[in-house]
C-alpha positions in Angstrom: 10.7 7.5 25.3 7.7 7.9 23.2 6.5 6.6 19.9 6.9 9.7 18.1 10.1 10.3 20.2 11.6 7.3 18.9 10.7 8.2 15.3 12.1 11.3 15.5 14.9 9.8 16.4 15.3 6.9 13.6 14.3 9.9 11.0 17.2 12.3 12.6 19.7 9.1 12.4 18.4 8.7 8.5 18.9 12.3 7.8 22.6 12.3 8.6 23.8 8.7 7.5 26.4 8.9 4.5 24.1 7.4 1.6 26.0 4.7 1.1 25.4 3.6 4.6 22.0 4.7 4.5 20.0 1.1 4.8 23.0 0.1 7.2 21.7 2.5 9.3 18.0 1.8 8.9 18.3 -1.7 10.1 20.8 -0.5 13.0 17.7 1.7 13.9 15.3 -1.1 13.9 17.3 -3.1 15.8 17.8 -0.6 18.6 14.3 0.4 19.6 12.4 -3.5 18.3 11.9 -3.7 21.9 10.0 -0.3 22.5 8.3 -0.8 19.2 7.1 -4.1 19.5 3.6 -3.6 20.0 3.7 -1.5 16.3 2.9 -3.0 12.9 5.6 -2.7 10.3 2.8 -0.5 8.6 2.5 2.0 11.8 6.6 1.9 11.5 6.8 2.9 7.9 4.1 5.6 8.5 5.7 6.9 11.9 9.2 7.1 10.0 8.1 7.9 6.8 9.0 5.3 4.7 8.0 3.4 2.0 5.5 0.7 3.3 7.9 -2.0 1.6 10.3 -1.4 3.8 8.1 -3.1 6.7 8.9 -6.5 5.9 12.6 -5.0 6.9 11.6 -3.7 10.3 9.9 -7.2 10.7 13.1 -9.2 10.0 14.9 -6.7 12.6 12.8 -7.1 14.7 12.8 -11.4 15.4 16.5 -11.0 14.3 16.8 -8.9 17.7 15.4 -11.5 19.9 18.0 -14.0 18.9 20.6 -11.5 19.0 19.7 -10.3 22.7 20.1 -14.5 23.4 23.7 -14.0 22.5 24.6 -11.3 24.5 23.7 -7.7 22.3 23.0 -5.3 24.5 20.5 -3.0 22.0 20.9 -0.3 25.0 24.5 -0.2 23.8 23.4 0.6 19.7 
């Protein structure tokens, strides 16, 4: 899957999450494709997705938070 693929997908999982469960969701996101993205800046991410640049410091924690997770068994392929 591609970049943009992969953003259209995080923006089409935004666009229909309850908005309570909205940043739930976000970091669900993040979590599932950290591998794909992992070459990407948390300032390409915000920009791909459309968010608020703030919100890269999130996809950052996501992202190392993954590693460790994958080292107890998540399968992301699974999110």
């Amino acid at each position: 899957m591609s970049e943009q693929e992969i953003y259209q997908q995080i923006k089409q999982a935004l666009a229909v999450a309850p908005r309570n469960q909205y940043t739930v969701e976000l970091h669900l996101q993040m979590l599932k494709y950290a591998d794909e993205l992992k070459h990407v800046t948390s300032r390409e991410f915000c920009e791909g997705v459309g968010l608020k640049e703030s919100l890269g410091t999130e996809f950052s924690k996501m992202r190392n938070l993954t590693t460790r997770l994958k080292l107890a068994g998540l399968d992301t392929y699974k999110l």
